[in-house]
TORKE-856987 format. One record per residue (C-alpha): residue in three letters; chain; x, y, z. Coordinates in nm, 2 decimals. Example, Ala and Ser with C-alpha at 12.3 -4.5 7.8 and 13.67 -1.06 7.14 Angstrom:
2
{resn->ala	chain->A	px->1.23	py->-0.45	pz->0.78}
{resn->ser	chain->A	px->1.37	py->-0.11	pz->0.71}
***
This chain:
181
{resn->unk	chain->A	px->-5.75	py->-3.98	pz->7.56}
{resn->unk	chain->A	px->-5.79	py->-4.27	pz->7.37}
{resn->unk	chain->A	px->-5.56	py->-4.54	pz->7.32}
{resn->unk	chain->A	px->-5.50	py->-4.67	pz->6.97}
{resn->unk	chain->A	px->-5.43	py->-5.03	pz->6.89}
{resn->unk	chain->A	px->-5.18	py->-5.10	pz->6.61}
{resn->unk	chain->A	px->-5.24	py->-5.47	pz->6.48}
{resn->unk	chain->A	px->-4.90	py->-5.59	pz->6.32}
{resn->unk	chain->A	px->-5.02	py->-5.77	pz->5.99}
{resn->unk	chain->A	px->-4.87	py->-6.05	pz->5.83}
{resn->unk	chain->A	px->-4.72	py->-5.94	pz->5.48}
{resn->unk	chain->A	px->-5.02	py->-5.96	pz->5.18}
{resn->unk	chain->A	px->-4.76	py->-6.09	pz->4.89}
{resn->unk	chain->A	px->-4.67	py->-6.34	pz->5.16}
{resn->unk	chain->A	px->-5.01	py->-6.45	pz->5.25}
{resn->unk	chain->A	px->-5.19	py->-6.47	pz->4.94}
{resn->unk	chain->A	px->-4.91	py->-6.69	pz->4.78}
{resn->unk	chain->A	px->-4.92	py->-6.95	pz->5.12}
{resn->unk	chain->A	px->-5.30	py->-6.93	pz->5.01}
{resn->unk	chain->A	px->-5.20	py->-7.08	pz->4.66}
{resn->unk	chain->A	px->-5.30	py->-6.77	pz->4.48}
{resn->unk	chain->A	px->-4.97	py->-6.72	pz->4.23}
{resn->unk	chain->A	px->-4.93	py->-6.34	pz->4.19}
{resn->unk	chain->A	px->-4.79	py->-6.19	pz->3.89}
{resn->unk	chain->A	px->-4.58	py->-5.84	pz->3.93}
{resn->unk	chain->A	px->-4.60	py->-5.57	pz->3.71}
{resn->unk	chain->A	px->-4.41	py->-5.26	pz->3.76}
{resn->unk	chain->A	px->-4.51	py->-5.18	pz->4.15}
{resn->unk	chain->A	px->-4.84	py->-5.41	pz->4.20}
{resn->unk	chain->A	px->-4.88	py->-5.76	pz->4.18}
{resn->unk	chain->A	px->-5.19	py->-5.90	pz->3.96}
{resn->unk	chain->A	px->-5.38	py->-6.23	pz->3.90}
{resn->unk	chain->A	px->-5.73	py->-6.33	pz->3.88}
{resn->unk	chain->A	px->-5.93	py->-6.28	pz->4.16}
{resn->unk	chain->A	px->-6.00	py->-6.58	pz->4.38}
{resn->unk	chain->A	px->-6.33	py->-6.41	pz->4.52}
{resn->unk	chain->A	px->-6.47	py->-6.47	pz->4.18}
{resn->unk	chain->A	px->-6.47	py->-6.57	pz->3.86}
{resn->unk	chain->A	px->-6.29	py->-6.39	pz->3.55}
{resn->unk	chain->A	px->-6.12	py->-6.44	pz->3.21}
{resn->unk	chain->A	px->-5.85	py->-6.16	pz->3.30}
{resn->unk	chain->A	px->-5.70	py->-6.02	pz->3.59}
{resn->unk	chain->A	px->-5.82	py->-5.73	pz->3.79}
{resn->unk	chain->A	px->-5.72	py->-5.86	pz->4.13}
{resn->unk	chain->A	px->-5.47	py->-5.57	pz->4.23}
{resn->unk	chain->A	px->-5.26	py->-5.59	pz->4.54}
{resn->unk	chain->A	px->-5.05	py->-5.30	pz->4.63}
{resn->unk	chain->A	px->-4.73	py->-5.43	pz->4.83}
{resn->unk	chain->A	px->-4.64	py->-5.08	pz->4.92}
{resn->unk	chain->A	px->-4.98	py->-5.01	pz->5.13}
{resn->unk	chain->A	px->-5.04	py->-5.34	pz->5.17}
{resn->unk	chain->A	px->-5.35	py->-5.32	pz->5.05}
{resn->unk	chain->A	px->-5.56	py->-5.51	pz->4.77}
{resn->unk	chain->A	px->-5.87	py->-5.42	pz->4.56}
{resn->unk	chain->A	px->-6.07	py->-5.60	pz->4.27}
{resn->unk	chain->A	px->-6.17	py->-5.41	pz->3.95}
{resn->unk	chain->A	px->-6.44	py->-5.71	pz->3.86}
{resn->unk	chain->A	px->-6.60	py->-5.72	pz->4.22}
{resn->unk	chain->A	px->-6.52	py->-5.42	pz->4.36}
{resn->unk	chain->A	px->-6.41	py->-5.53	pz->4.67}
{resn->unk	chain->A	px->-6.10	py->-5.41	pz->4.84}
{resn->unk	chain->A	px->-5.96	py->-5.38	pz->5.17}
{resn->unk	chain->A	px->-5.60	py->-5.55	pz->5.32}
{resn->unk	chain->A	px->-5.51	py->-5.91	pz->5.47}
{resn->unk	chain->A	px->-5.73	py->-5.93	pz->5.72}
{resn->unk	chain->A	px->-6.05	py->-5.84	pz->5.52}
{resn->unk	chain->A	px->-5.92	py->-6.08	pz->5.22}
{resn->unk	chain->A	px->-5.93	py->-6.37	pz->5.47}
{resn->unk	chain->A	px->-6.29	py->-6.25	pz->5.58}
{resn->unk	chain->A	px->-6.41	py->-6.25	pz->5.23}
{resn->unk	chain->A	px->-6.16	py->-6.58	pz->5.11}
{resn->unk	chain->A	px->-6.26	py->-6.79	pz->5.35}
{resn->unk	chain->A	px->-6.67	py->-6.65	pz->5.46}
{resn->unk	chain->A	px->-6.53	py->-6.56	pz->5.82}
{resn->unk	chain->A	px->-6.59	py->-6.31	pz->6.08}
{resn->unk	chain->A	px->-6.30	py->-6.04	pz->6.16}
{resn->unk	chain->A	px->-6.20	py->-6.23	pz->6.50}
{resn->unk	chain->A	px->-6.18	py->-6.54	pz->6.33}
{resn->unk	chain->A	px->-5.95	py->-6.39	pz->6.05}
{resn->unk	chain->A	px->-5.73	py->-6.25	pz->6.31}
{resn->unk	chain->A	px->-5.69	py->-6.61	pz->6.44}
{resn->unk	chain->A	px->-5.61	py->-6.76	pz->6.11}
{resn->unk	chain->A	px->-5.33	py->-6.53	pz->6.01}
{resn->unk	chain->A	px->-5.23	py->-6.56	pz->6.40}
{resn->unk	chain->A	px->-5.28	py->-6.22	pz->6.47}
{resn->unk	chain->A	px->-5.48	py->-6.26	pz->6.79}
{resn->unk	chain->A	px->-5.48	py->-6.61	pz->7.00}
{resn->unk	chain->A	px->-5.83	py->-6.81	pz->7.05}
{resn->unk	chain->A	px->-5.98	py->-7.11	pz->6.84}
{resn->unk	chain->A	px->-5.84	py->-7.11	pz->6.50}
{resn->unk	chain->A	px->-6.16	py->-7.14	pz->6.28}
{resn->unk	chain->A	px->-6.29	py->-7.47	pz->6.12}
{resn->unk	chain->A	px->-6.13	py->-7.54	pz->5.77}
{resn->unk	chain->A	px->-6.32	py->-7.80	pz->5.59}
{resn->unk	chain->A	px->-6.03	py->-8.04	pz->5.53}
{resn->unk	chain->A	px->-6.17	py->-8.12	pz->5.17}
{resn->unk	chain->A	px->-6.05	py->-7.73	pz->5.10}
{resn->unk	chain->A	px->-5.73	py->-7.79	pz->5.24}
{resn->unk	chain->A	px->-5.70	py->-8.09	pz->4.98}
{resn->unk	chain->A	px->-5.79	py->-7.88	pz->4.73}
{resn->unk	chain->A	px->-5.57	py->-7.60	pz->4.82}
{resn->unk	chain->A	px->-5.27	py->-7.87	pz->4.78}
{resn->unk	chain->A	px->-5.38	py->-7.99	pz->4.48}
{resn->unk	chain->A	px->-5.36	py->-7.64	pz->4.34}
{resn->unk	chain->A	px->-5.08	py->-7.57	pz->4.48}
{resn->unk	chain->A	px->-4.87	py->-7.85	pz->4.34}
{resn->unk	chain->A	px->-5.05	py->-7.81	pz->4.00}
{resn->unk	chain->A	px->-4.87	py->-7.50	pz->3.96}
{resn->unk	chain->A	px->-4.54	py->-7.62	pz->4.07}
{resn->unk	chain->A	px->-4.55	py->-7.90	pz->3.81}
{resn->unk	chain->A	px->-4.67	py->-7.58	pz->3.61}
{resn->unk	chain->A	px->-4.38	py->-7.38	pz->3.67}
{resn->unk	chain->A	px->-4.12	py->-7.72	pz->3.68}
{resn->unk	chain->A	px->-4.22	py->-7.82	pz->3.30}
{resn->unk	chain->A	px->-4.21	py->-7.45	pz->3.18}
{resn->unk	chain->A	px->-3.85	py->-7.46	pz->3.31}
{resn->unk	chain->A	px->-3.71	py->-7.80	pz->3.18}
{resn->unk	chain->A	px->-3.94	py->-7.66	pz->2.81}
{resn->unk	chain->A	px->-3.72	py->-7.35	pz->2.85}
{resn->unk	chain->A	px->-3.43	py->-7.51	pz->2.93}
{resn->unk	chain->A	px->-3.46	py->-7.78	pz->2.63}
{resn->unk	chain->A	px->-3.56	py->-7.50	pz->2.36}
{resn->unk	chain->A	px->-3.21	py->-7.31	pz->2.48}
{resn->unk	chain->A	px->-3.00	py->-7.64	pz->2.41}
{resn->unk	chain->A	px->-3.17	py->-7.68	pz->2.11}
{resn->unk	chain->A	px->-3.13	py->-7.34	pz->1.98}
{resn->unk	chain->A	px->-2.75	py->-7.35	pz->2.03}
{resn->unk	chain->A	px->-2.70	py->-7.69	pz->1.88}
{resn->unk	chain->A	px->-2.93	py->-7.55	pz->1.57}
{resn->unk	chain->A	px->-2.67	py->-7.26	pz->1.52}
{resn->unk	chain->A	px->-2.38	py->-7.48	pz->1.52}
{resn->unk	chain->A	px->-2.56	py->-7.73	pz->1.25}
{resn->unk	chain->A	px->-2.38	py->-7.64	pz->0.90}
{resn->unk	chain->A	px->-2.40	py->-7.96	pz->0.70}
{resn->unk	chain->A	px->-2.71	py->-8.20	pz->0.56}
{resn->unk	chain->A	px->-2.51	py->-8.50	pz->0.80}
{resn->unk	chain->A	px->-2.57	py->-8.29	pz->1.10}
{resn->unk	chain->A	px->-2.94	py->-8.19	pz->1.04}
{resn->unk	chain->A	px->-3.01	py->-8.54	pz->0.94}
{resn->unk	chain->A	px->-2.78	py->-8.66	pz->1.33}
{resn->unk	chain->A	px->-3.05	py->-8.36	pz->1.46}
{resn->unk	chain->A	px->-3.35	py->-8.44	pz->1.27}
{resn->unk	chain->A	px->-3.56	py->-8.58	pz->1.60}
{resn->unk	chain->A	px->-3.54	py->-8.26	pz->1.76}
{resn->unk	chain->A	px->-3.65	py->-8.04	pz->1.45}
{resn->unk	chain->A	px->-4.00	py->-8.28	pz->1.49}
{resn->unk	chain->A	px->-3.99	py->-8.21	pz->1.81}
{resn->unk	chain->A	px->-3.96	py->-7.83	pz->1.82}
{resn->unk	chain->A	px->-4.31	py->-7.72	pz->1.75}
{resn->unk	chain->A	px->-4.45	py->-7.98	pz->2.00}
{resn->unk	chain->A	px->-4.24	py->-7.77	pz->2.26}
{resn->unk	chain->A	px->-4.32	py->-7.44	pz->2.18}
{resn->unk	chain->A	px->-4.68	py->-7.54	pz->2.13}
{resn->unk	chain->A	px->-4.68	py->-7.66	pz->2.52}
{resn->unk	chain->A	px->-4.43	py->-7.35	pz->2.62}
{resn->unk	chain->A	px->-4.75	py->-7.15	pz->2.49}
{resn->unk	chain->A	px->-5.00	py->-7.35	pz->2.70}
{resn->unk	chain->A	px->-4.80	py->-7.31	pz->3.01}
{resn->unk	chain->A	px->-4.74	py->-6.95	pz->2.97}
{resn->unk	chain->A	px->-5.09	py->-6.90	pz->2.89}
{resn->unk	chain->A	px->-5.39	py->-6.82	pz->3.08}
{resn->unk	chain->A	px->-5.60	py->-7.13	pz->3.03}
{resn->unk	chain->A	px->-5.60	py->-7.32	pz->3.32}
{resn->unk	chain->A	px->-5.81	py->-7.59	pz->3.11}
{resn->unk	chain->A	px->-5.59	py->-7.65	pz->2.88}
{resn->unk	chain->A	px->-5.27	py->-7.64	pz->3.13}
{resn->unk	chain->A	px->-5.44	py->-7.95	pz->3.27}
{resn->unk	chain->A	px->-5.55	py->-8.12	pz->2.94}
{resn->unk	chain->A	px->-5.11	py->-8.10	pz->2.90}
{resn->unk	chain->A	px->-5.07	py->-8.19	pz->3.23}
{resn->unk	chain->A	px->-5.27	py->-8.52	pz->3.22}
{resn->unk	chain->A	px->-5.13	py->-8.61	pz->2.89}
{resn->unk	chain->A	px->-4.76	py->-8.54	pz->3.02}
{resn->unk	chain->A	px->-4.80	py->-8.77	pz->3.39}
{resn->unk	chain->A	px->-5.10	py->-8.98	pz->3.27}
{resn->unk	chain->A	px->-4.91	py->-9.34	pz->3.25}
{resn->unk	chain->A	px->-5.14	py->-9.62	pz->3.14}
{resn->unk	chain->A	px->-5.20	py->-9.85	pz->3.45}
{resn->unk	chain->A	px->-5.14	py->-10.23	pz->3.38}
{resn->unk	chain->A	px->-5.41	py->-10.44	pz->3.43}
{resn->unk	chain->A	px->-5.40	py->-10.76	pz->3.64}
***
């Protein structure tokens, strides 16, 4: 009689997104460009149901544990100890990825952060656009009618899927001139 192990996995959603890998639902699966290679479009599928992913570019499929293996170029062991499955030596992680991994990370918090305060500035303006009725209150308003397509210009860039240009905007919205002594 054999003896069957059952290996309680960590959640996929849950591990790809602590992975920096920003999944985007559509009816039952989640979608986004796959991190194994690269691609204009998404055809990175994960199923949350069967906990299960696969790639329509690369063909490559499997659940957490082979993602890992594939993500991060280890053997299966060594996944199990990165997602703290099994006990042992947790495998090397070149710290420059880790960096990197931050980086991208917090990239697409500021992504997410100025899409919101956009959002929330085009919804102010549209009510205070409604409520103008004379020439005096366009002319008290005439600041923000300039600086309406500006704002839906960069709500496009956000929402789009050019990381490029999403960090052209980002530079030019932080970038802050440094004074020279």
């Amino acid at each position: 009689m054999k003896i069957q192990t059952v290996i309680a996995k960590p959640d996929i959603v849950n591990i790809l997104n602590k992975e920096g890998i920003e999944l985007r639902r559509t009816g039952k699966y989640f979608w986004v460009l796959c991190p194994l290679h690269s691609e204009k479009t998404p055809s990175f599928k994960v199923d949350p149901e069967k906990q299960t992913f696969y790639c329509f570019g690369c063909n490559t499929h499997g659940d957490i544990i082979t993602f890992i293996q594939k993500l991060k170029n280890i053997s299966f062991r060594d996944a199990l100890v990165y997602l703290g499955i099994a006990t042992g030596k947790p495998p090397k992680i070149n710290p420059r990825e880790l960096e990197k991994r931050d980086a991208v990370r917090k990239f697409k918090a500021w992504c997410n952060e100025y899409y919101d305060s956009l959002c929330e500035f085009y919804r102010l303006w549209y009510q205070v656009k409604i409520n103008i009725k004379t020439i005096e209150d366009a002319e008290k308003y005439s600041e923000f009618y300039h600086a309406e397509p500006i704002i839906v210009y960069h709500m496009d860039i956000i929402f789009g899927r050019d990381e490029e240009a999403k960090f052209k905007l980002y530079k030019e919205v932080t970038w802050k001139p440094q004074i020279l002594m």
